[in-house]
N, C-alpha and C positions, 0 to 999 in steps of 0.2 A: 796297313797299306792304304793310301788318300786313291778313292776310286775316283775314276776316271766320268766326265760328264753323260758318255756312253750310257755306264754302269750306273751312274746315279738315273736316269733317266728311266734304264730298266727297272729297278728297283721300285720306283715312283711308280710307274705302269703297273706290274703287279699290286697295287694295294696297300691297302692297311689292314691292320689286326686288331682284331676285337680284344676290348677289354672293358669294365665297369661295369654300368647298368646294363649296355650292347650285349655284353656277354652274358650277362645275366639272363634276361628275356631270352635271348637265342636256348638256351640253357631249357626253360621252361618248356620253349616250345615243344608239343606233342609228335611233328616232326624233325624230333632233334633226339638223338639215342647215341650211346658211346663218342663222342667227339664229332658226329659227323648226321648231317641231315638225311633222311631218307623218303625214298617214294613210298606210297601207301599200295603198291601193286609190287611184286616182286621184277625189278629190272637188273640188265647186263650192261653196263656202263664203259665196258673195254672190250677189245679186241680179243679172242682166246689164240693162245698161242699158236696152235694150228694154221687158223688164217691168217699169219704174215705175210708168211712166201706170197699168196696169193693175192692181198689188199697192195703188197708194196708194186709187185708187179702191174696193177690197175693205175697204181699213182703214176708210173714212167713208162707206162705205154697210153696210147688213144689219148692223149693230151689235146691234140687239136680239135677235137670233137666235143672238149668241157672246156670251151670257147668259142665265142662270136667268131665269126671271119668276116663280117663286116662292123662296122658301128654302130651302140646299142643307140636306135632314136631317143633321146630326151626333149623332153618337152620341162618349159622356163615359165610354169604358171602363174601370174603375176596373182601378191596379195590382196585377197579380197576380205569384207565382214565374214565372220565365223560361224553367222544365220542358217537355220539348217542343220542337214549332215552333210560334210562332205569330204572325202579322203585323199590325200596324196601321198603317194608312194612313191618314196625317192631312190627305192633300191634297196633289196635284200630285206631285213625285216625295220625299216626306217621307213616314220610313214605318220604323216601329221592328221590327224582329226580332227575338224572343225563339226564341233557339234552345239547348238543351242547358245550362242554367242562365245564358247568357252573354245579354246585349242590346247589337245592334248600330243605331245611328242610322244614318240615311240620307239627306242631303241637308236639314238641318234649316236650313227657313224657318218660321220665327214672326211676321218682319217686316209691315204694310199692305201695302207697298209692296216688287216687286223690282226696286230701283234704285237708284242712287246717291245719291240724295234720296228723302226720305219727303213732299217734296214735289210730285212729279211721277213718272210711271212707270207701269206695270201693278198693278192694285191689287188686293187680297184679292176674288173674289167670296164667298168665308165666311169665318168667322173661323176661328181653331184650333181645331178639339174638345178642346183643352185647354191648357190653359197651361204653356207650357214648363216652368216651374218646378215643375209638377205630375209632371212623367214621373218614373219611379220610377229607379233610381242605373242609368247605361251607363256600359256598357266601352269600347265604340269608340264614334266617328264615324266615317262614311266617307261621304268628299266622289267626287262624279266629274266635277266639273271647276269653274271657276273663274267661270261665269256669273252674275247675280245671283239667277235662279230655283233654283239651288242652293248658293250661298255666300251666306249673309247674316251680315254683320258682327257684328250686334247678338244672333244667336240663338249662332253662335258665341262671342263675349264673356261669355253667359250663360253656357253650359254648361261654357265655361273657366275663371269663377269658383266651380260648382258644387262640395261636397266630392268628389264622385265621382272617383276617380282615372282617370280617361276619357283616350285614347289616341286621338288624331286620324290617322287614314291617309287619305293625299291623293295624288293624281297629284304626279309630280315638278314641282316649283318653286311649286307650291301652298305650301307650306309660307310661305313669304317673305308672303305673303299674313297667315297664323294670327301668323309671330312677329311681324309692326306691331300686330296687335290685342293683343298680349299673350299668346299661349299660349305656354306656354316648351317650349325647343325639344329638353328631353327627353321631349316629351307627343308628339311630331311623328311622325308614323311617314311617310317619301318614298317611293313606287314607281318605277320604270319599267314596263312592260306584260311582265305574265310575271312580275314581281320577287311577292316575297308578306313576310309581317309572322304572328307572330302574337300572339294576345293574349287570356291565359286560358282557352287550349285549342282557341281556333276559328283559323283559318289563313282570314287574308284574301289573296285573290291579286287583285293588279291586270290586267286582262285589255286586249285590244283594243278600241276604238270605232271611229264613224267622226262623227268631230265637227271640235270648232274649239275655243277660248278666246279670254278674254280681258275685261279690265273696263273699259279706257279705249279711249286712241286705240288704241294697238298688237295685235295678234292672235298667238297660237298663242308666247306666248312660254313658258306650260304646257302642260302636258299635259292629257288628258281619258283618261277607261277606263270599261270595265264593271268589274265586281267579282263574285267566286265570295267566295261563306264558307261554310267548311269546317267545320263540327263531327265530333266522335268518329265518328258515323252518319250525321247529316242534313246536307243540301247547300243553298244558295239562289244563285241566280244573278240579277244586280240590272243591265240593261241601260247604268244611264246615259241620255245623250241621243245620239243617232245615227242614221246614215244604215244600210240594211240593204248587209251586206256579206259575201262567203264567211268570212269569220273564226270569223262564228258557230260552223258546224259544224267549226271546225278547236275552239274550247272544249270544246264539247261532247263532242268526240274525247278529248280530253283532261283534260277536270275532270269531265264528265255523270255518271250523267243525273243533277240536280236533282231536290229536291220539290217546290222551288215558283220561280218567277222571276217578279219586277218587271219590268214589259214597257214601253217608252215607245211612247204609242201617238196624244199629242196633240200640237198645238201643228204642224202640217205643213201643207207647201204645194205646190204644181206647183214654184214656183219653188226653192225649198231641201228637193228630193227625196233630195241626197246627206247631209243631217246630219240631218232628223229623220223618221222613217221613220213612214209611213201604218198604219192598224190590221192591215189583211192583212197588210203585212210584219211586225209586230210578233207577231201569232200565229206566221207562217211563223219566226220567232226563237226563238219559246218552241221548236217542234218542232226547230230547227237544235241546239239546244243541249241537248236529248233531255230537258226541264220537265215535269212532273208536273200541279203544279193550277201555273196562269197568273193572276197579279193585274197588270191594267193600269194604267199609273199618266203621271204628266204631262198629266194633263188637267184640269178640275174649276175649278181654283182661280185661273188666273188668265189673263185672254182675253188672247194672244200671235200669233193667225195668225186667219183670215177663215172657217176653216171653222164651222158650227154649234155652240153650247157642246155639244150630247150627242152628235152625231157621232160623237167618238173612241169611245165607250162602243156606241154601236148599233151602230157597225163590226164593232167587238170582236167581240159579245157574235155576231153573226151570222155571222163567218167562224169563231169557236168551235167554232159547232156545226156548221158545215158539214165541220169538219179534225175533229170528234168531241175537240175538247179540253178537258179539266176546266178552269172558269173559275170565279173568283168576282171581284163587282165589287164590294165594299165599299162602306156610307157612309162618310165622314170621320169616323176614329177608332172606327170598328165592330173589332173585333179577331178575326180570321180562324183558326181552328186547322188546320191548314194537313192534317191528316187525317180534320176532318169540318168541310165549310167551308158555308159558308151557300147557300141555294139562292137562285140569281138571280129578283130579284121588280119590276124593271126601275125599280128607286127615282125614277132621274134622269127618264124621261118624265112623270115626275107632277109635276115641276118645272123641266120644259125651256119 
């Protein structure tokens, strides 16, 4: 049967499959055991049957309350030199770092929609603060895992045909993913946890998470990480998506302290407490990992779990000051100089 442009479209969104060298390394890897990658802490990765009845019923009731009811302010920061630290966060875990002349992407979604179709899915609650094609020339990408709230096809595609000579670092077998969409595979930079790349000075290290992958039927057939980027001086530590775990403070031991770290602090539930970890855990990260100023990010942009849209953000912003921790919470696309950062003016309850 000749699939339909639909179907070829999904199919394409979902990936590529590992084979040759790709497989091989994956294969090697110390996090890689019977077909499938694992955390180094014992995690629960699905829903147990029990709690159906009760998740489904969270999903179709209190809807209006895991949403704005006004319009999320963005802010349209015009491109500057890359001198410095400084961070802009465009929503959910997308979020450029200009550090020491070098700019690193983070998890770039520009897509409506995080799904396999743009016809169905989790949908933008704001737009971009800017249009991809507006960001000023990056060096890396760096993906931290292979879900659609951080891998999006078509913003990938974009910045792969961009002149920019841009250098993709991905968890291992990520990669199989970039080269179906066309990024050619000397653009590709593979980690394992612990492995590092670097790229125009700044030393990206692939760290530990505690997550899961995957785009279709199959699970955990990549990898997922946090990420350190290293400049000459300054340091950022960027969580990923995950469950809170002692690793943190083994990084921290080892790469710390940071000036600033992207905390995932949204998108969490009772029932998936081991992969994405609550606001107090997510402070409790920033200090595991020995973090300077703290920007919370994974929340905002696209309703995913039952809790409150501002939730993540009051959480934060309250266990902050109770651990006495330099925080800032950014609008989408407000740009943060990470040594005089903006004083919190609690944006989101004026449009919660």
């Amino acid at each position: 049967m000749t699939k339909t442009p639909a179907a070829s479209n999904i199919a394409a969104q979902i990936g590529g499959k590992m084979s040759g060298p790709r497989r091989t390394r994956v294969e090697a890897s110390p996090q890689f055991a019977d077909g499938k990658f694992r955390n180094n802490v014992p995690t629960a990765t699905g829903i147990p049957l029990s709690a159906v009845p009760r998740v489904a019923a969270a999903v179709f009731t209190g809807g209006a309350a895991r949403r704005p009811h006004q319009p999320v302010p963005l802010v349209s920061a015009a491109a500057t030199d890359a001198r410095g630290l400084h961070v802009t966060w465009y929503g959910h875990s997308t979020a450029l770092i200009e550090i020491e002349g070098q700019r690193v992407l983070l998890d770039p979604v520009w897509s409506e929609r995080c799904s396999p179709s743009q016809l169905a899915g989790p949908k933008r609650l704001h737009q971009p603060p800017v249009a991809l094609a507006d960001l000023p020339p990056v060096d890396a990408v760096v993906i931290s895992h292979d879900h659609y709230d951080h891998l999006d096809m078509a913003s990938i595609q974009t910045l792969a045909g961009r002149p920019d000579a841009t250098i993709f670092v991905v968890p291992l077998g990520v990669g199989a993913h970039l080269e179906r969409w066309g990024v050619p595979a000397d653009r590709i930079a593979e980690l394992d946890w612990n492995e590092s790349t670097t790229v125009g000075g700044l030393d990206l290290v692939a760290t530990p998470a505690r997550h899961f992958s995957g785009r279709g039927f199959s699970r955990d057939e990549t990898l997922w990480a946090s990420w350190v980027i290293k400049g000459p001086s300054r340091s950022v530590f960027y969580s990923g998506d995950t469950g809170y775990f002692p690793g943190f403070a083994e990084i921290g031991e080892r790469h710390g302290p940071f000036d600033v770290t992207l905390v995932q602090v949204g998108a969490y539930g009772d029932d998936w407490a081991d992969i994405h970890m609550v606001p107090e855990d997510g402070v409790r990260t920033h200090r595991d990992v020995d973090g300077g100023l703290m920007i919370p990010v994974h929340w905002a942009t696209f309703d995913l779990a039952a809790h409150d849209w501002s939730e993540p953000a009051e959480r934060t912003w309250r266990e902050a000051k109770a651990r006495d921790i330099r925080l800032a919470i950014p609008r989408p696309g407000q740009r943060v100089d990470v040594d005089s950062p903006p004083e919190i003016d609690a944006w989101w309850q004026q449009v919660a």
